[in-house]
C-alpha positions in Angstrom: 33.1 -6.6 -14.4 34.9 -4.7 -16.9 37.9 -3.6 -14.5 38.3 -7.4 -13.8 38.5 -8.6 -17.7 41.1 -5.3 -18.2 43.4 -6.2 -14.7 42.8 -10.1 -15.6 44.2 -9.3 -19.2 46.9 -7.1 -18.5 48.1 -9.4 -16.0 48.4 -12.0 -18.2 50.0 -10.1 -20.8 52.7 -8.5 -19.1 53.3 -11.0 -16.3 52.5 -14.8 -17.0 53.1 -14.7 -21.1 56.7 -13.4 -20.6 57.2 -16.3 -17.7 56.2 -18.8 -19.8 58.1 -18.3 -22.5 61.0 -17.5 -20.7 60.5 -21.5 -19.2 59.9 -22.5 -22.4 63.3 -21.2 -23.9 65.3 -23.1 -21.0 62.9 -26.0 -21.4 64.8 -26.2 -25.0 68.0 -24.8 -23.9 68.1 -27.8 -21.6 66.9 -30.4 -23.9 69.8 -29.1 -26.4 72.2 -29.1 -24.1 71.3 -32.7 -22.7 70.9 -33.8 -26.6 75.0 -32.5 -27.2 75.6 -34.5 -23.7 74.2 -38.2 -25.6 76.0 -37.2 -28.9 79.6 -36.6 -26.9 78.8 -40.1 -25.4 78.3 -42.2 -28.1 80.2 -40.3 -30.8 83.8 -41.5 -31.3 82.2 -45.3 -30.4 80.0 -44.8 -33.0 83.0 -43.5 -35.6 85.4 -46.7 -34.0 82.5 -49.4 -34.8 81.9 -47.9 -38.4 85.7 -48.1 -39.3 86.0 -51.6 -38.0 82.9 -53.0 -40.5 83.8 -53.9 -43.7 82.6 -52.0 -46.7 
């Protein structure tokens, strides 16, 4: 029982932590990216509309 908790903990500790937040870094890396892609989209509308309303 005691050699299962120690393999059971060392596998999570060296194996599925470090996976995890490795997909959790390009989970954000993504959703950054993808975030840039809407800004680059709407951007110079955005700056064309505010120059046309009056102040």
């Amino acid at each position: 029982m005691v050699i299962g908790g120690l393999i059971s903990s060392t596998a999570l500790t060296l194996i599925l932590v470090p996976v995890l937040y490795e997909l959790v870094g390009r989970g954000a890396a993504r959703v950054a990216r993808v975030g840039r892609r809407e800004d680059e989209k709407s951007g110079p509308e955005r700056r064309d509309e505010a120059a046309e309303q009056p102040a």
